[in-house]
Legacy VTK file of the C-alpha trace (Angstrom):
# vtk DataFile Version 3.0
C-alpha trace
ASCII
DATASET POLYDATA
POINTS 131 float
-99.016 99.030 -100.869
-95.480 100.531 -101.735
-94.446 100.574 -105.236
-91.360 98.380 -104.585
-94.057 95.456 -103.406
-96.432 96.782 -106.159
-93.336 96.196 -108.690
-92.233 92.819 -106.826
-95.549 91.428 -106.985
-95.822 92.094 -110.441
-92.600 90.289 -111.524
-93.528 87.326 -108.978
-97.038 86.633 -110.643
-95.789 87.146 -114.150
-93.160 84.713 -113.688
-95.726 81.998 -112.435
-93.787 81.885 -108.752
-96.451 83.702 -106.543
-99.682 84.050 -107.757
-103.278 86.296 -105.883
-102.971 83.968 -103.180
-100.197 85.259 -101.969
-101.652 89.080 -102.416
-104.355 87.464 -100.799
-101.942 86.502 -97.702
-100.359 90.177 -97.527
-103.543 91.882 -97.436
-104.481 89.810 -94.140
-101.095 91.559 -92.520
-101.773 93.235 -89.617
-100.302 96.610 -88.468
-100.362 95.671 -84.818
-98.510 92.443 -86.013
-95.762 93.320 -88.450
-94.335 90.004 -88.142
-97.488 87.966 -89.296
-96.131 87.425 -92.958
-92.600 86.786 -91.906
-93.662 83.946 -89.516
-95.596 82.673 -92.075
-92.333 82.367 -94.654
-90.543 81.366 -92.483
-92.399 78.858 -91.066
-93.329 77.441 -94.879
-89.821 77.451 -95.874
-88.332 75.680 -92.581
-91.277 72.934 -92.648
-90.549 72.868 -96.866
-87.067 71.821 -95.965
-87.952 69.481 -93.271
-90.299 67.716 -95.738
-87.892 67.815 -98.763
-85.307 66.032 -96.966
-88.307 62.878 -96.327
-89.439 63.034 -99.688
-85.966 62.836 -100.804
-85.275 59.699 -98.858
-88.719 58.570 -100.307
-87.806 58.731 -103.481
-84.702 57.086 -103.283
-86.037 54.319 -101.286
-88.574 54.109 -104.400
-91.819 54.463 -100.982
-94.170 55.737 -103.496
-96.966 55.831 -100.472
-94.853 58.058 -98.715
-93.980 60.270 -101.473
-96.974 60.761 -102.756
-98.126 61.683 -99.121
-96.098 63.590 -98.485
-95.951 65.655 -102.138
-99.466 66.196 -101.378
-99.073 67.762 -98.370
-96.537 70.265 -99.656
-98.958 71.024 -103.160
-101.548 71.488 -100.327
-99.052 74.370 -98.319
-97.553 75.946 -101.674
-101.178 76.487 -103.160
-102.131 78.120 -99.482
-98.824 80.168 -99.911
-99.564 81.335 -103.176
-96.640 79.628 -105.213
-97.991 77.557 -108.014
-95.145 76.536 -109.996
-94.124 74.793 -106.871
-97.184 73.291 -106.361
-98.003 71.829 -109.982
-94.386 70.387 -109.649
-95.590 68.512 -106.544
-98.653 67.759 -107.861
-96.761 66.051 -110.833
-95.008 63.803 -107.896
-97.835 63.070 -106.230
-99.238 61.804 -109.377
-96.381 59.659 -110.260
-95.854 57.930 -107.204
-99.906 57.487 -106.851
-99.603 55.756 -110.160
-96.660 53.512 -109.336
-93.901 55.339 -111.745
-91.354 55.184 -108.836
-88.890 54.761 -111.390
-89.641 58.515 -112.548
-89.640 60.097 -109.216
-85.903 61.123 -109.380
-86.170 63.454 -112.305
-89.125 65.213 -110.933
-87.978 65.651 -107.371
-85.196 67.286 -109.381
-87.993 69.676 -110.648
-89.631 70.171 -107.019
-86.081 70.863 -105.793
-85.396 74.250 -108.779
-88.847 74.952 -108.655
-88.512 75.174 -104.465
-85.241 77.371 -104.814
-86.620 79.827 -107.195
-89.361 80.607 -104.627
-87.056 80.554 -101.772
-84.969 83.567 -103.803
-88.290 84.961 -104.458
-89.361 85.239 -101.081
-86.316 86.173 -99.563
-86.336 89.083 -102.168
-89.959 89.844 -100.347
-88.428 89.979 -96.832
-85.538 92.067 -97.670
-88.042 94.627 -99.184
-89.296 95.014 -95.456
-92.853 95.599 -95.616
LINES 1 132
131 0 1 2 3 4 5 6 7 8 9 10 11 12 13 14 15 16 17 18 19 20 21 22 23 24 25 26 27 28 29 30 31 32 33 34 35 36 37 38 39 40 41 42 43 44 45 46 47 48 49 50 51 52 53 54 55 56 57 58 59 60 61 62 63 64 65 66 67 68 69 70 71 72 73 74 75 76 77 78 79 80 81 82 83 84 85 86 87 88 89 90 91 92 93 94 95 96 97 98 99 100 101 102 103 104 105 106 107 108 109 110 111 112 113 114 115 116 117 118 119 120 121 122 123 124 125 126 127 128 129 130
């Protein structure tokens, strides 16, 4: 591991934004496949945006069966990534639109939404380290 992914890591997991799953993800990069981890981002992030732009209309619809499906889907695929932040913060909706509080959905899609940017810069940081 390079000391500029060493150092990155380190920041990442101290902030709370990655965490050993995602260590856990690089070490299954293989040299023959370079691209592995890259298609893996990428295809998180593109399928993350996909999915915000439901659960957005979900929440403003006040569908708090299809929010909470579908913020449980996306814990499920942050906690596989490695980002926990991002997942507790869709755990949270999950749990409010399970519970019927599709009053209080706004505010914390608000909070999926920062939470899912700071990764995005976070990962993007990754992929410009090119490793």
């Amino acid at each position: 591991m390079t000391e500029g992914l060493e150092e990155f890591l380190t920041r990442a997991i101290t902030a709370g934004i990655l965490n050993d799953q995602f260590r856990e993800l690089l070490s299954l990069q293989d040299p023959s496949d370079p691209g592995f981890v890259r298609g893996i981002i990428d295809l998180f992030l593109n399928d993350s945006r996909k999915k915000l732009m439901s659960l957005q209309e979900a929440v403003m619809s006040h569908d708090g069966e299809a929010a909470a499906a579908l913020a449980h889907q996306m814990k499920g695929s942050s906690a596989s990534l490695g980002a926990p932040a991002l997942a507790a913060r869709f755990s949270a909706l999950d749990r409010l639109a399970r519970d019927g509080h599709t009053n209080d959905m706004g505010l914390c899609l608000a909070e999926v939404y920062d939470s899912f940017h700071v990764l995005q810069q976070c990962l993007r940081e990754y992929l410009a380290l090119g490793v």
